[in-house]
C-alpha positions in Angstrom: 1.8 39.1 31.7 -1.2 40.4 29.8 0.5 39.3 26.4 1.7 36.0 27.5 -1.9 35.4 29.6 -3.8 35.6 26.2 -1.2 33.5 24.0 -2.0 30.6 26.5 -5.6 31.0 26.3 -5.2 31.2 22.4 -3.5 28.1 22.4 -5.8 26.4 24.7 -8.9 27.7 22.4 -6.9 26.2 19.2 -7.1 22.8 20.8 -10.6 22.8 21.1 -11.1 23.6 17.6 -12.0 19.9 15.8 -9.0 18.8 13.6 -9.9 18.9 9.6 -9.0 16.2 7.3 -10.2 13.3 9.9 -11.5 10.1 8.0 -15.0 8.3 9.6 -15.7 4.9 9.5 -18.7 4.0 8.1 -18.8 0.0 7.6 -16.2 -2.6 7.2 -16.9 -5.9 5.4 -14.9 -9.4 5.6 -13.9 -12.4 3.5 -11.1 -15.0 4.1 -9.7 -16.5 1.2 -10.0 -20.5 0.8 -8.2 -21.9 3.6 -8.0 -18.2 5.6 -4.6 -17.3 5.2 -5.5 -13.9 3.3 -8.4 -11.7 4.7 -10.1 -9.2 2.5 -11.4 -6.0 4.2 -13.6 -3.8 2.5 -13.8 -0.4 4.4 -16.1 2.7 3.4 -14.8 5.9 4.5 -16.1 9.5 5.2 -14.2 13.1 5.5 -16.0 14.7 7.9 -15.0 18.4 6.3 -16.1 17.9 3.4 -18.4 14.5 3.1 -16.0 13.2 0.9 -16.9 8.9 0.4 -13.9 6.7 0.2 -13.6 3.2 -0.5 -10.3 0.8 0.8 -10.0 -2.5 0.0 -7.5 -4.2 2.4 -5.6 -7.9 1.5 -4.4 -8.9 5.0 -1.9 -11.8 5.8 0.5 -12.9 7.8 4.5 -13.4 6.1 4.6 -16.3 7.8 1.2 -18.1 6.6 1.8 -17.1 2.5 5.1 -16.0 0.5 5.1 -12.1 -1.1 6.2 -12.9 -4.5 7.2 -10.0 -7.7 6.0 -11.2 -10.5 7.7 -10.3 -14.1 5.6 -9.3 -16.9 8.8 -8.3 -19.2 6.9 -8.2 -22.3 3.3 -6.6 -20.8 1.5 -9.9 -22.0 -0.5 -10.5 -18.8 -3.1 -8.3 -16.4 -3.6 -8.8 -13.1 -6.3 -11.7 -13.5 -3.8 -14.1 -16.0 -1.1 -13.5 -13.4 -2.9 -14.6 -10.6 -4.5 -17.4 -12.2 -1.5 -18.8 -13.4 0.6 -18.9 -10.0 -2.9 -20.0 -8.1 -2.5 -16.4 -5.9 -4.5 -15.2 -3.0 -4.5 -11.8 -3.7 -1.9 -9.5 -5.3 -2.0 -5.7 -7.0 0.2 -4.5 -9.6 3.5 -2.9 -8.3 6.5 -0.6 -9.5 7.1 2.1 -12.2 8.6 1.2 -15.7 9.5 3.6 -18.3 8.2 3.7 -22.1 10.0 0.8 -23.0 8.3 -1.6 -20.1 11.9 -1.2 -18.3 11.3 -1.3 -14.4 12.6 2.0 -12.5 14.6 1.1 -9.2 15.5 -2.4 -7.7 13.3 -5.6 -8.9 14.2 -8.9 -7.5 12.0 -11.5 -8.6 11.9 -15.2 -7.4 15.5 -14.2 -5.9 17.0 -12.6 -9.3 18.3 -9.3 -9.6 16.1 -8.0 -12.5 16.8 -4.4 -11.8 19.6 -2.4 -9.6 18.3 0.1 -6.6 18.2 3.6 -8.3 18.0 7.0 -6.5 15.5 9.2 -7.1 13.4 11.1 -4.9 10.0 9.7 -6.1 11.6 6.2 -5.2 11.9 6.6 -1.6 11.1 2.8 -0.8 11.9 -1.0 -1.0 9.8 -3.4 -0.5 11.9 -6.7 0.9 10.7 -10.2 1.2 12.8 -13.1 2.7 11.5 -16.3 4.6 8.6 -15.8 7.0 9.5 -11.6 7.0 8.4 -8.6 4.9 9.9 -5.5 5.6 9.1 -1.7 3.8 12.5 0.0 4.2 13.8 3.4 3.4 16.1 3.2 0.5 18.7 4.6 2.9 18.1 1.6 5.4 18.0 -1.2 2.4 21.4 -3.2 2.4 22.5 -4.9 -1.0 23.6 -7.8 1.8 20.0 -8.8 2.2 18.9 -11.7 1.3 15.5 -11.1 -0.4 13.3 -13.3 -2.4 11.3 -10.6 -3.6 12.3 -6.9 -3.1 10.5 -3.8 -5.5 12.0 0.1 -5.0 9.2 2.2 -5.5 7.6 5.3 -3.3 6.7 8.0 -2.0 5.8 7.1 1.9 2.4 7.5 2.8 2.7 6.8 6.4 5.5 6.2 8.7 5.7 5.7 12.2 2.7 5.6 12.3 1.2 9.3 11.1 0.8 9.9 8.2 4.1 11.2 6.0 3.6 15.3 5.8 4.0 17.4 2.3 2.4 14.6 -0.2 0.9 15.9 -3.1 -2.6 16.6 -2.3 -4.5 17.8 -5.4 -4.2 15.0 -7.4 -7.1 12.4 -7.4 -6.3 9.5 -8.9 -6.6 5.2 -8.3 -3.9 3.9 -5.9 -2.6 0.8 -5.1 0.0 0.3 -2.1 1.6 -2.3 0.7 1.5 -1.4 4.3 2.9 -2.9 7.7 1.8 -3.5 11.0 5.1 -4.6 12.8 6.6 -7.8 11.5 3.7 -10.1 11.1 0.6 -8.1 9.3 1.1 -7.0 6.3 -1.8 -5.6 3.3 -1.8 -5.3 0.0 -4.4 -2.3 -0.9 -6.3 0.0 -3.5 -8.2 3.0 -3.5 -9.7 4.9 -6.2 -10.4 9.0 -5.8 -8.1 10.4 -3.5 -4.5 12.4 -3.4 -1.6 10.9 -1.8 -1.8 13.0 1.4 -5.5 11.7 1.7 -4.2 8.0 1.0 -1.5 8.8 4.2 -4.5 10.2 6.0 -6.7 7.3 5.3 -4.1 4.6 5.8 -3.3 6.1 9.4 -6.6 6.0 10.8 -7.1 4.8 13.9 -9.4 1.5 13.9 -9.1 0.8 10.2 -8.1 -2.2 11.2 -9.1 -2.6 14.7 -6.7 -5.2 15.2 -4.0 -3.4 14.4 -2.6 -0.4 13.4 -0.4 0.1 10.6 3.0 1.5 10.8 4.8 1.9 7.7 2.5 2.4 4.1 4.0 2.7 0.4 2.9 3.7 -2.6 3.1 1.7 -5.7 2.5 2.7 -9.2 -0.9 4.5 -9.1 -3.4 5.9 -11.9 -4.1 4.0 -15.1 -1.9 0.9 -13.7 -3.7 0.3 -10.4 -5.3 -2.9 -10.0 -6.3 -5.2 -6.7 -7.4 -9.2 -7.0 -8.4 -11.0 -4.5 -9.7 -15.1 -4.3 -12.1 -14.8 -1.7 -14.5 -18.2 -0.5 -17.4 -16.5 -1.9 -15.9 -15.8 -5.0 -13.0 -13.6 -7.0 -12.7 -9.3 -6.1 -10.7 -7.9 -9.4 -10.6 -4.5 -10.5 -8.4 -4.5 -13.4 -6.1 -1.9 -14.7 -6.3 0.2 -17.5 -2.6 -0.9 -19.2 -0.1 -3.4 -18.8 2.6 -3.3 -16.4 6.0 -4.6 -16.0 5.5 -6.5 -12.5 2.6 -7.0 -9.8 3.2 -7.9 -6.3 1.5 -10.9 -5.4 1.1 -13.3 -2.5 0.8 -17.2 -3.5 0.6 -20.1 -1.0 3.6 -21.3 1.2 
């Protein structure tokens, strides 16, 4: 009885310790794009173990109010900025791994082509799938060569799922992120970071009242480091962080 007595009141003493790795708050800022159908939030972040300062920048939307496009870049001539100037975008980051030769690794379909088949490889653990008025974030296991996509980009790994953040991501390795994430069926963001490992980004990404209005359920990573760039046409103005290289596609969101 003694034994089992003081296991319980270990346990109970554990729960009152405060959890490490929790992300604060600090501000949150706002712009619509012209005509409001893409919302940018700007959200400042604290760790409160180790003080840690975070900056997210959020492009919201709704699949039904904008189309998710893939853009080709097949010969690395365009950044970010020339992309989205040319299709008139709202907002839009760069997407999926390529090799050496500017190949793309995993499925690509852009404007409804197959560009690239679905690969398997563990890095690759999503697909990104657009069709009319729906965007989905699917395990590769779940996607379905049946689908219908207009759009649809393999790349990975999971930074949160179900809601919690996805467990065992690298986190040691700082670097700029970009990534898509999914609040049910009809909220969806396009984001970047800069600073932070992939199992901060999961941490980050799953914390309650980023968002107030919603909560986001599923969160992938897209190609990160040197490539990571975010644009956004906001009414006060253009947001772009460019990337340090060229890419093979970006994932971008245009007008219906």
């Amino acid at each position: 009885m003694g034994a089992r007595f003081a296991l319980t009141v270990a346990l109970w003493l554990l729960c009152l310790v405060p959890s490490h790795g929790a992300w604060e708050i600090i501000s949150s800022e706002s712009e619509k794009s012209a005509g409001g159908a893409v919302e940018h939030r700007r959200i400042a972040l604290k760790e409160n173990e180790t003080g840690d300062d975070v900056t997210v920048d959020l492009a919201l939307f709704s699949p039904k109010a904008v189309t998710l496009r893939v853009v080709d870049n097949p010969n690395g001539d365009d950044d970010l900025a020339a992309v989205m100037q040319r299709v008139r975008g709202l907002a839009g980051v760069n997407g999926g791994y390529f090799d050496p030769q500017n190949a793309p690794l995993g499925l690509m379909i852009s404007e409804g082509k197959l560009i690239s088949p679905q690969r398997k490889a563990r890095l690759l653990s999503g697909v990104i799938v657009a069709s009319k008025g729906r965007i989905e974030l699917l395990r590769t296991a779940e996607y379905s060569q049946r689908k219908t996509a207009t759009a649809a980009l393999q790349c990975g790994p999971f930074l949160v799922d179900g809601g919690a953040p996805v467990p065992g991501l690298n986190n040691t390795k700082t670097a700029r992120r970009t990534f898509i994430v999914t609040a049910g069926t009809d909220r969806v963001g396009l984001g970047f970071s800069s600073g932070v490992t992939l199992a901060e980004a999961g941490e980050i990404l799953a914390t309650s009242g980023l968002v107030p209005e919603l909560k986001v359920r599923r969160a992938l990573n897209l190609d990160g480091g040197s490539s990571s760039a975010f644009w956004f046409a906001g009414e006060r103005g253009v947001h772009s962080i460019g990337s340090y290289k060229t890419v093979r596609n970006f994932v971008v969101v245009t007008p219906r």
